[in-house]
Structures are given as C-alpha cells and as structure tokens.
VOBA-1610 file (N, C-alpha, C; in pm, whole numbers, padded with zeros to 5 digits, always signed):
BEGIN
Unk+09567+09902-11056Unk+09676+09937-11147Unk+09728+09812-11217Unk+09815+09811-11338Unk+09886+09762-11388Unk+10009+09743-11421Unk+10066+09654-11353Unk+10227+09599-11357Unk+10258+09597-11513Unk+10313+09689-11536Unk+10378+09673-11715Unk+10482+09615-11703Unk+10541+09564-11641Unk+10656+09463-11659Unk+10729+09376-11531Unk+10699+09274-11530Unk+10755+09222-11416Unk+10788+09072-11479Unk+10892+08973-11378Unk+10930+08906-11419Unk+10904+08759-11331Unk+10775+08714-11381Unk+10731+08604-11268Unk+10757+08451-11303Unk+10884+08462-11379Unk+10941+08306-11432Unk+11071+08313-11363Unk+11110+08408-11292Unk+11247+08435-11227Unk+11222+08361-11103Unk+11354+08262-11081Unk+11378+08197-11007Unk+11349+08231-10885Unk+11336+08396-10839Unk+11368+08413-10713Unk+11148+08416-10634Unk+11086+08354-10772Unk+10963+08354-10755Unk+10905+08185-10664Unk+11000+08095-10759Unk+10974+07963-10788Unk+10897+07910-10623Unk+10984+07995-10499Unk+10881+07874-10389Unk+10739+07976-10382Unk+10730+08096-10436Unk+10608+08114-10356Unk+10553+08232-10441Unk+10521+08211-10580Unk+10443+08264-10673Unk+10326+08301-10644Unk+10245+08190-10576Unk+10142+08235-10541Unk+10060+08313-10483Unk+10182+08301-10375Unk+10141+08397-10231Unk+10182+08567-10293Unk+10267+08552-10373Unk+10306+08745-10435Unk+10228+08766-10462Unk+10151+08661-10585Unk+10022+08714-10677Unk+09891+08730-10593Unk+09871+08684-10508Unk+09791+08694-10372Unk+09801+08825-10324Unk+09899+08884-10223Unk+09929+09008-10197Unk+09897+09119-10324Unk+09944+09089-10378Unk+09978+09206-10586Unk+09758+09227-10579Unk+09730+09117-10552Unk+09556+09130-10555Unk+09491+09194-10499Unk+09549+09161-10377Unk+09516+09240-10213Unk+09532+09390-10273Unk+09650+09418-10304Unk+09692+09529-10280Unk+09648+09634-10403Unk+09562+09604-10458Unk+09494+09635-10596Unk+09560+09609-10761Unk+09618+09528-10758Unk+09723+09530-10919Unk+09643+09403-10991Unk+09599+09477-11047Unk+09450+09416-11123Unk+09483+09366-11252Unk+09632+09345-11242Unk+09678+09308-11406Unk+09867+09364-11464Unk+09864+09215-11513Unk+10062+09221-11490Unk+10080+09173-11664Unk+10197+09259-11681Unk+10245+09184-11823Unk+10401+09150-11773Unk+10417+09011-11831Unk+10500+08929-11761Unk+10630+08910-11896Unk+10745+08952-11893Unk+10832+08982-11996Unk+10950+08831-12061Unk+10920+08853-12175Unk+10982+08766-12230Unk+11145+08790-12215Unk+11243+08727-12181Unk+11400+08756-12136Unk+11479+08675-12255Unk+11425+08504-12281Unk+11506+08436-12349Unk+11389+08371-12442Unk+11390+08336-12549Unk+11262+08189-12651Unk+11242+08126-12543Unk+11356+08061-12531Unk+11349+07930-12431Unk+11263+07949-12316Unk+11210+08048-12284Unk+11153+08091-12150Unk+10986+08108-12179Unk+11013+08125-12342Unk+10872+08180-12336Unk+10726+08054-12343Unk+10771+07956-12313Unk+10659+07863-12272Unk+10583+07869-12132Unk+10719+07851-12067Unk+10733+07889-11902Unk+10650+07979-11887Unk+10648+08133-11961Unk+10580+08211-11902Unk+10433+08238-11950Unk+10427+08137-12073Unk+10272+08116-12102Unk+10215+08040-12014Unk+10263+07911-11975Unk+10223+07875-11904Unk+10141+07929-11759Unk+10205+08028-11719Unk+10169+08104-11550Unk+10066+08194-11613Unk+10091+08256-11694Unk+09942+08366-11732Unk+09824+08292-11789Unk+09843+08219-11862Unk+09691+08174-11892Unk+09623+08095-11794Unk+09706+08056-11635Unk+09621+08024-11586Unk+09516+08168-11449Unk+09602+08301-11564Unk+09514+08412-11469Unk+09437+08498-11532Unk+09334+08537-11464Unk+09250+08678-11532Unk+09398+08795-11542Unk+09366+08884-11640Unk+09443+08984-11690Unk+09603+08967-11677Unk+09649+08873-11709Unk+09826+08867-11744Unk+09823+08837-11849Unk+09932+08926-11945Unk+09965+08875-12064Unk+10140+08853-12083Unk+10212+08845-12160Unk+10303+08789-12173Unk+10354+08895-12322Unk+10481+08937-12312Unk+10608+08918-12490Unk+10641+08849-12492Unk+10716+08825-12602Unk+10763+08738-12657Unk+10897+08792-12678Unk+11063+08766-12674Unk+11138+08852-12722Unk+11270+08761-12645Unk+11389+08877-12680Unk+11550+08846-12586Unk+11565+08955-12544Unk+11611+08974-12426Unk+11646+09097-12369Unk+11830+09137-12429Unk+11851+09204-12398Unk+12005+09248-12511Unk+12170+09190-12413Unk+12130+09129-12325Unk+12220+09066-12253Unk+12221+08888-12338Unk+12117+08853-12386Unk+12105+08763-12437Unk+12137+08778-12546Unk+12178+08829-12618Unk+12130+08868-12767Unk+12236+08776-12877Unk+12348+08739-12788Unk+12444+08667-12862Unk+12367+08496-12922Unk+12288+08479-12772Unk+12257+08325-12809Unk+12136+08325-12898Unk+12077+08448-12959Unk+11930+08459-13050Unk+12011+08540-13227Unk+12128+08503-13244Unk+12076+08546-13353Unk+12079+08520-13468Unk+12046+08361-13490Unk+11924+08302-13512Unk+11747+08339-13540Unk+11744+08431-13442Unk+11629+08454-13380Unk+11551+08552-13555Unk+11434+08483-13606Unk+11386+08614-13750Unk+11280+08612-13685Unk+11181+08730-13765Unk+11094+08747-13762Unk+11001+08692-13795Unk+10973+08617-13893Unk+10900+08482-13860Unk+10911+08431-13725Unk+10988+08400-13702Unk+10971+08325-13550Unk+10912+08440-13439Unk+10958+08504-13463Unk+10879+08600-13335Unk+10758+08620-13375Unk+10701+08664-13493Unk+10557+08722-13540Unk+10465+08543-13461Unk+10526+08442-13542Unk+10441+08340-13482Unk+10399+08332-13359Unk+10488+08358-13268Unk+10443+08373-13091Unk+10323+08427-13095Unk+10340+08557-13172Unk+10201+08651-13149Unk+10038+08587-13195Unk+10024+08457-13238Unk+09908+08372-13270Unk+09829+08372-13148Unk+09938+08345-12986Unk+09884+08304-12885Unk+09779+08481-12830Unk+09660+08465-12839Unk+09635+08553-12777Unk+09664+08655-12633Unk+09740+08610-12596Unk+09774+08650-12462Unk+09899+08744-12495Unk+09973+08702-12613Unk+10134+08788-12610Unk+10074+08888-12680Unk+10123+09036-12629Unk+10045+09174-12649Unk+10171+09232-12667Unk+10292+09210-12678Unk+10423+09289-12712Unk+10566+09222-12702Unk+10660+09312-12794Unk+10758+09234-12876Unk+10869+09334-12750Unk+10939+09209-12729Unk+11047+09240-12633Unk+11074+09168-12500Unk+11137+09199-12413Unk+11224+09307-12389Unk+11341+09278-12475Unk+11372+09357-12575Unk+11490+09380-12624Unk+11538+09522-12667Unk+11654+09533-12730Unk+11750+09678-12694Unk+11891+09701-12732Unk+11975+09779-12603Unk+12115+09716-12619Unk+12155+09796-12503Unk+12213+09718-12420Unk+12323+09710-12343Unk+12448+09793-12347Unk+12472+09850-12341Unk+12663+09846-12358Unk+12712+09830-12243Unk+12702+09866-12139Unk+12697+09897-12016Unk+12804+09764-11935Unk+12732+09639-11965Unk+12742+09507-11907Unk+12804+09474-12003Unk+12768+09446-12128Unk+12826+09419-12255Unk+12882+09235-12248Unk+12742+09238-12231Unk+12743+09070-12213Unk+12728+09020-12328Unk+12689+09047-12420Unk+12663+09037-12573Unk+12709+09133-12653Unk+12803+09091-12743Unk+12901+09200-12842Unk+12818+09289-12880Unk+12828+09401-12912Unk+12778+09491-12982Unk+12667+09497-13108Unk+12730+09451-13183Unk+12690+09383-13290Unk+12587+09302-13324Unk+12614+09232-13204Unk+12481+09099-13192Unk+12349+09159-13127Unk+12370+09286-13044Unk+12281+09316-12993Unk+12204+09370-13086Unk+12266+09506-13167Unk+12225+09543-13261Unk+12140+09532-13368Unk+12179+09333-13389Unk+12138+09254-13503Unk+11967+09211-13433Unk+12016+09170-13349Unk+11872+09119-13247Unk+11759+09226-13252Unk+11825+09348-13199Unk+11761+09465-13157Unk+11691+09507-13316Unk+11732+09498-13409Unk+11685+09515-13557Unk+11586+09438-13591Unk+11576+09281-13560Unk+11507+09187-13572Unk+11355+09198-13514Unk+11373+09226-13386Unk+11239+09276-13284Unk+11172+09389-13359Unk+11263+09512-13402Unk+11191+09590-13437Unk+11109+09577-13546Unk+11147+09488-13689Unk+11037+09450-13764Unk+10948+09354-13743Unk+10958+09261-13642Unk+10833+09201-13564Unk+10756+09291-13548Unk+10768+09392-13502Unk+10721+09510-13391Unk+10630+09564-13519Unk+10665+09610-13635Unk+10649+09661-13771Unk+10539+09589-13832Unk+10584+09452-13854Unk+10521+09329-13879Unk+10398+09281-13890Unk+10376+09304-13712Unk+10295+09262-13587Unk+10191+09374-13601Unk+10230+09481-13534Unk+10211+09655-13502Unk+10156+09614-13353Unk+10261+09526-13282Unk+10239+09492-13176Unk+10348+09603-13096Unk+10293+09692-12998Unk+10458+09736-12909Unk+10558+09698-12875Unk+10683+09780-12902Unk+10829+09724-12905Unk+10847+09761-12787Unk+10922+09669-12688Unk+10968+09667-12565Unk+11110+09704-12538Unk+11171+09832-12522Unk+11290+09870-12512Unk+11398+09860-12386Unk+11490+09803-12350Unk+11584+09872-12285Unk+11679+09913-12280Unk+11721+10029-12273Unk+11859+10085-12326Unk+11927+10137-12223Unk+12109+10112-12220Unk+12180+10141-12109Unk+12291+10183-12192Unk+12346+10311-12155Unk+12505+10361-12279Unk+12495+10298-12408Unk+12414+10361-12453Unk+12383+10356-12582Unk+12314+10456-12643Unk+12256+10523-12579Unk+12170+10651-12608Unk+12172+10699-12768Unk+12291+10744-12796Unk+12295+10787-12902Unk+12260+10649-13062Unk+12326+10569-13045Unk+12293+10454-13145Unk+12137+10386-13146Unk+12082+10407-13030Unk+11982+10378-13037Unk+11812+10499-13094Unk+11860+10632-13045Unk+11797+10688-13092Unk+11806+10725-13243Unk+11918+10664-13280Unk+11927+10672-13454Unk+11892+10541-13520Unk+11876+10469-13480Unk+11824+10380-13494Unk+11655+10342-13472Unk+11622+10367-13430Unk+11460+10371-13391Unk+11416+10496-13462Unk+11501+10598-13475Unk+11410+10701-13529Unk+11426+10656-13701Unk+11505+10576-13736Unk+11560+10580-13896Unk+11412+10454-13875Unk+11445+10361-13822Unk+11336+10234-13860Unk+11196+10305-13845Unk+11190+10404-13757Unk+11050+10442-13768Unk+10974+10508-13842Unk+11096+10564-13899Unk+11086+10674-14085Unk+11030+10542-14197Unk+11099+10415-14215Unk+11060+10338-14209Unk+10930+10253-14256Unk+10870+10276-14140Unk+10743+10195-14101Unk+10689+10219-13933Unk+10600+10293-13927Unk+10587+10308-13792Unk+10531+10254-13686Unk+10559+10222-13590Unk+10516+10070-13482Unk+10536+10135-13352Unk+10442+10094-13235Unk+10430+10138-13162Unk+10556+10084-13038Unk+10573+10179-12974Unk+10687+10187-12895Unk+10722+10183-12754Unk+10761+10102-12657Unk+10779+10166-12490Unk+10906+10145-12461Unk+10938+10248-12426Unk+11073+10236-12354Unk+11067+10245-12206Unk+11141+10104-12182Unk+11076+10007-12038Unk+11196+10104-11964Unk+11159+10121-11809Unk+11264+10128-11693Unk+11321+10275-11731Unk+11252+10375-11780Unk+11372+10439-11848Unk+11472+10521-11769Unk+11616+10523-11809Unk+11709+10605-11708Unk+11801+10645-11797Unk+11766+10663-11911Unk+11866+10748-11995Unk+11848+10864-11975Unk+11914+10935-12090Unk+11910+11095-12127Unk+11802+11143-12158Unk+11796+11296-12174Unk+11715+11349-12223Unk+11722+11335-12377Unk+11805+11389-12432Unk+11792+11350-12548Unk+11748+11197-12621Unk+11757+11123-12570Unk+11701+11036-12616Unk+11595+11020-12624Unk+11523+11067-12485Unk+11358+11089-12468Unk+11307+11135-12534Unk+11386+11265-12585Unk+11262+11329-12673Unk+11282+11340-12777Unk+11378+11198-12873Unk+11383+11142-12988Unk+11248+11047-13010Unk+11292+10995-12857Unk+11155+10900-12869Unk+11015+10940-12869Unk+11024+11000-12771Unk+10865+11054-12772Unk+10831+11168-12918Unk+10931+11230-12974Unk+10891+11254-13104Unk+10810+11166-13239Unk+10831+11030-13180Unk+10787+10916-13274Unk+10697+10836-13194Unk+10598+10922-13114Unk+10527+10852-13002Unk+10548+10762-12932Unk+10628+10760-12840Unk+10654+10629-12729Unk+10641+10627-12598Unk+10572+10538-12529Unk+10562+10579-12404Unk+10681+10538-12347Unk+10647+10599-12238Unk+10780+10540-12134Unk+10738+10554-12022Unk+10809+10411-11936Unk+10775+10311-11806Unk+10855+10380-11764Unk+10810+10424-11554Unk+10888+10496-11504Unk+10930+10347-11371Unk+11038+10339-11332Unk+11015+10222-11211Unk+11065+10237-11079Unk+11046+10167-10981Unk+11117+10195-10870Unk+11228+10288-10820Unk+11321+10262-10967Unk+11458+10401-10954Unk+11420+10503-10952Unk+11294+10567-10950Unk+11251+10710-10922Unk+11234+10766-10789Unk+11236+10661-10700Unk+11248+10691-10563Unk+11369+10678-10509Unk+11450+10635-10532Unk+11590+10667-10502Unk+11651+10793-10452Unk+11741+10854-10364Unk+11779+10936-10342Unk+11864+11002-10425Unk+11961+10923-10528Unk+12047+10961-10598Unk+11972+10978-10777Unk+11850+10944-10789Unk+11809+10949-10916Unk+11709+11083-10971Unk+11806+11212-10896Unk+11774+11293-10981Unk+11717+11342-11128Unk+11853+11276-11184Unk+11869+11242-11383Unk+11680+11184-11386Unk+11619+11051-11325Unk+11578+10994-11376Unk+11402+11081-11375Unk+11412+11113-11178Unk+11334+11231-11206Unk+11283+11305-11280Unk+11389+11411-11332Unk+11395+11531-11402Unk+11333+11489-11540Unk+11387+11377-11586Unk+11333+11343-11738Unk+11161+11323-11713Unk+11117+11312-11590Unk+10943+11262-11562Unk+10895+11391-11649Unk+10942+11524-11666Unk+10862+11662-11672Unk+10837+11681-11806Unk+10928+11593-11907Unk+10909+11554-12020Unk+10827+11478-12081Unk+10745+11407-11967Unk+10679+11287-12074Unk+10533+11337-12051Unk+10456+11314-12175Unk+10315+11404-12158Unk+10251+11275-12058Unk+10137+11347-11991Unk+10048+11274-11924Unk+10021+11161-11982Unk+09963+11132-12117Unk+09923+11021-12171Unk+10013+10925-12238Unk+10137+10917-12160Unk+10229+10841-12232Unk+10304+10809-12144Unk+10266+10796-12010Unk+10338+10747-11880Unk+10291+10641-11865Unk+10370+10536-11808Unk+10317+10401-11754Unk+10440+10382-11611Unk+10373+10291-11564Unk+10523+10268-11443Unk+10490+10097-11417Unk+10608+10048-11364Unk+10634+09919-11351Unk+10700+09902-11227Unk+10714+09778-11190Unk+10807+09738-11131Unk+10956+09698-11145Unk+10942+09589-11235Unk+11066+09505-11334Unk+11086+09409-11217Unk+11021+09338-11123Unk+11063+09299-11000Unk+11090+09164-11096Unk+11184+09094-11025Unk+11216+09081-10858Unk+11328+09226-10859Unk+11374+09297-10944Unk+11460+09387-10920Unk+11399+09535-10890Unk+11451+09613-10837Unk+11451+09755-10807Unk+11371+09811-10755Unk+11316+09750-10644Unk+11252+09733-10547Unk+11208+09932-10476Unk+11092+09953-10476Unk+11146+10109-10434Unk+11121+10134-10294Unk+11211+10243-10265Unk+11216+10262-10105Unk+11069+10341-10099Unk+11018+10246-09987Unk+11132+10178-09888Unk+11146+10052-09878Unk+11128+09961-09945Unk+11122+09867-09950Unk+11286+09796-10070Unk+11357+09920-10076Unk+11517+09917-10165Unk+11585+09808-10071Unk+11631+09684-10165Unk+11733+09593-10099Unk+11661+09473-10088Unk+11534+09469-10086Unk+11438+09331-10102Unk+11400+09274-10218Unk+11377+09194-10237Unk+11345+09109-10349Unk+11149+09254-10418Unk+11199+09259-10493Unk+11090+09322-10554Unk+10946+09254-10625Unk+10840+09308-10579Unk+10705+09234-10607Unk+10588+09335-10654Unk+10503+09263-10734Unk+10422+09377-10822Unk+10346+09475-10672Unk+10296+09365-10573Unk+10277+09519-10463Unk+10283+09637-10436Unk+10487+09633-10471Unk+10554+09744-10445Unk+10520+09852-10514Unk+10416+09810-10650Unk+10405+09928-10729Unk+10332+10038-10692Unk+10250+10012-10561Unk+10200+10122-10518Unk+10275+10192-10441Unk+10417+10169-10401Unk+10456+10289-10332Unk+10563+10374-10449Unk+10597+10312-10563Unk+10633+10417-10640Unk+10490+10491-10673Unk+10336+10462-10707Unk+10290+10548-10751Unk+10254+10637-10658Unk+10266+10630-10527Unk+10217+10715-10414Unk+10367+10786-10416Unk+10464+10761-10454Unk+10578+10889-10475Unk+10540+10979-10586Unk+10510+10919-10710Unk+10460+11008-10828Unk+10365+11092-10771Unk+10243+11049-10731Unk+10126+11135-10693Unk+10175+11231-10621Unk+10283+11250-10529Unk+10327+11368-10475Unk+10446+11462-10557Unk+10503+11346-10617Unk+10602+11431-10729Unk+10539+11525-10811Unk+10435+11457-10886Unk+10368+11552-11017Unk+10257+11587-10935Unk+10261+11654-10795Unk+10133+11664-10762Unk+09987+11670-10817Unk+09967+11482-10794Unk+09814+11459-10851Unk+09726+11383-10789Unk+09596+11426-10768Unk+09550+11329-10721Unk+09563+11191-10712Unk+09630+11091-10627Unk+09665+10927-10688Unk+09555+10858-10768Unk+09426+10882-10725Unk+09347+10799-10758Unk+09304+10812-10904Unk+09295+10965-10974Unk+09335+11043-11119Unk+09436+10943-11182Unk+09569+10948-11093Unk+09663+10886-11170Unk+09655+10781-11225Unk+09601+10664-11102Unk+09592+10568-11156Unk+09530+10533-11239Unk+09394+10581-11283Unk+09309+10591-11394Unk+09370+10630-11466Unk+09441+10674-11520Unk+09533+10737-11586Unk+09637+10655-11661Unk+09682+10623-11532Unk+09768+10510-11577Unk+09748+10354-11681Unk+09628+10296-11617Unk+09550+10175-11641Unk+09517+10282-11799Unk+09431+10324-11798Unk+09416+10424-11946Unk+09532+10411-12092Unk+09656+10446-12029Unk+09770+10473-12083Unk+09810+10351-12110Unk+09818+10233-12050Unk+09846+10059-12077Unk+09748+10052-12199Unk+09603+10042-12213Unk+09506+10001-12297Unk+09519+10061-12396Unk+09595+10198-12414Unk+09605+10265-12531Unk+09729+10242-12629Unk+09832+10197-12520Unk+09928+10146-12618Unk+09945+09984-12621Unk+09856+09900-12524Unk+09895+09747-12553Unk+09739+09719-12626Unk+09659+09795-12711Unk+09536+09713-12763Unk+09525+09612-12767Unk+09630+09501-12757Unk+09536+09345-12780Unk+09491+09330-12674Unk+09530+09374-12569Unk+09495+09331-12427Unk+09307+09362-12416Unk+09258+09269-12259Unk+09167+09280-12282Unk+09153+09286-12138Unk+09068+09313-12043Unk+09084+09361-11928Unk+08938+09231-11902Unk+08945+09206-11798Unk+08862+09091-11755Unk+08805+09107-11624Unk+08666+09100-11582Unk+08664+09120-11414Unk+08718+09009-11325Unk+08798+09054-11277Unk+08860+08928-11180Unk+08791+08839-11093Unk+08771+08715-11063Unk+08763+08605-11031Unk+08748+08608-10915
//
C-alpha cells in the first residue's frame, strides 16, 4: 500500500526515521507521499525522499500557516514542480476551527495553490475544518474555471461538502479517525465515495488508529485502518488494496512506482 500523506520532517521523527521507514517496509507500505506544511520545509523534505525508492513530496502551506505565505504566487509554487519527485500542490485549505491564520489570509493562500494546481494540473491537496460551506463555493466556482485535479486529505467534514466535491471529481483520503468510536459522521460519509476515488492515509505522526490511538503515529499503522475498512465495506483486503495503490496512480500521474531495493 501507499501512505498518501504522512509527515516525515516532523520533529517527533528526527531520532529514529529510519527505523519507522524500516518497519512501514516490513509491514508492506511500498510507497509514502511526504507533505509539504511550510516553503521553508520544503528542502528538508526533498532531501529524505530522494534518498528512497517510491517517496514523493508537495510542495505547499498548510492553512494554519497561511498568514506567514502570503507572499507565496504561483510562480513560486509551479517552480517546485521542476523537481521530479513533487507530484502535488498542498497541503493547503482553511482552517477556521484553530484560526491560527485570519481568515482572509487563508483564503488568499488557499486561492493561490489552487491556480498552481490549474497551472501545474498537478493535484490539489485539501484540508478543511468549519468551513464547509466557503470552501465548497469556492472550489466548485475555481473549478468552473479551469479544471484540476483534486484530494481532499483526512476528510471529516459534511456531507454536503463531499458531494460538492466529488461532483467535480475528487478523491478523498480516509485516515485513522475512521476507527474511532465516536466517528460515526466520518464513517457514514465512506458510503458516498465511489470505489475509485478512495485513498487512505495516515497523516502520522498524528491520528494514530486504534488500537494503536494515543501513540505517536507511523505509516505501519496504515494497515490497521485498512483491515477496519475491509470489514467496514465488506471487501476482500487484498482487492482493496489493489484498489487502493490503483486509485493513488490514477490521481497522482507523475508518480512512478519503482521495484524496491
């Protein structure tokens, strides 16, 4: 399988990177895309993938940041995309939630990515938290637009939003919060998304799924959310995962899958 999003420049990696990516091998995860959070970061995280078979890297600000990027044009982002390895524009979005970055700024940012995204016709990397409504008018107006391919990472919004999005083809990443006891909401939205437009992640070091909830989170873990799915949508796992790996290659095309080492 494939880790669609995890975060292996996060500090909580720094003594022992190796040994995760070791286990993540063991444990079959044959390939990680490693998420851009801040510019400033995104050397850092070129750095760690090009020295592996199948990791690639975005380029982007996530919407907690969004105050200190905006600055941030599209020129500058499209250029990242030279490096063969960066296969998508993001993580960016908007917040309200935390509202660590004004409104506004997120907005402005979140506008910026999307014509990279346009630009590029590289996938836009979404995350959205109480915002539902501004954002699905927004993505659906830019996508009237010019149309660019789409994922909405982690997702735990509404329904309605979902199936704004997926009206304008987008996949959507399901993660650890699906095993939760209290994430009904996030569940229920799974019955919505067609087969070929599912992906799942980790987002580690965060959201770790039970049983393994409360630990530092690692691409590993991704097999016990997909061994919850396989019984959720009762499916064969091994279907799924083909399935899954399938569903990555169809919406990240630059990527290139490599026999491992």
């Amino acid at each position: 399988m494939i880790d669609t999003h995890v975060n292996l420049h996060h500090h909580l990696y720094h003594d022992d990177l190796p040994d995760v990516l070791a286990r993540a091998k063991a444990g079959g995860i044959h390939g990680m895309l490693s998420i851009c959070d801040r510019i400033e970061n995104f050397e850092k995280i070129l750095e760690i993938v090009t020295t592996l078979d199948n990791f690639w890297l975005s380029v982007g600000a996530h919407p907690h940041e969004a105050k200190d990027h905006l600055d941030l044009s599209v020129e500058k982002l499209t250029q990242y995309c030279t490096h063969e390895e960066v296969i998508g524009i993001g993580e960016t979005g908007l917040d309200f939630h935390y509202g660590l970055s004004p409104e506004q700024d997120q907005i402005q940012v979140l506008l910026t990515h999307i014509h990279a995204a346009q630009a590029s016709q590289l996938p836009l990397i979404v995350h959205t938290r109480s915002a539902d409504a501004i954002m699905g008018d927004i993505l659906t107006s830019e996508y009237r637009n010019m149309a660019f391919p789409l994922l909405m990472h982690c997702y735990t919004s509404g329904e309605n939003l979902l199936k704004k999005c997926l009206d304008i083809g987008a996949y959507v990443s399901i993660s650890g919060i699906a095993t939760f006891r209290n994430a009904d909401d996030v569940r229920n939205n799974i019955k919505y998304i067609p087969h070929d437009k599912l992906l799942v992640e980790t987002d580690c070091p965060y959201l770790a799924p039970i049983p393994k909830r409360g630990q530092r989170n690692e691409p590993l873990f991704l097999n016990y959310l997909v061994e919850y799915l396989a019984q959720y949508l009762e499916r064969d796992i091994e279907e799924l995962k083909a399935e899954l790996d399938n569903n990555f290659f169809s919406l990240f095309t630059r990527a290139r899958c490599e026999p491992s080492k």
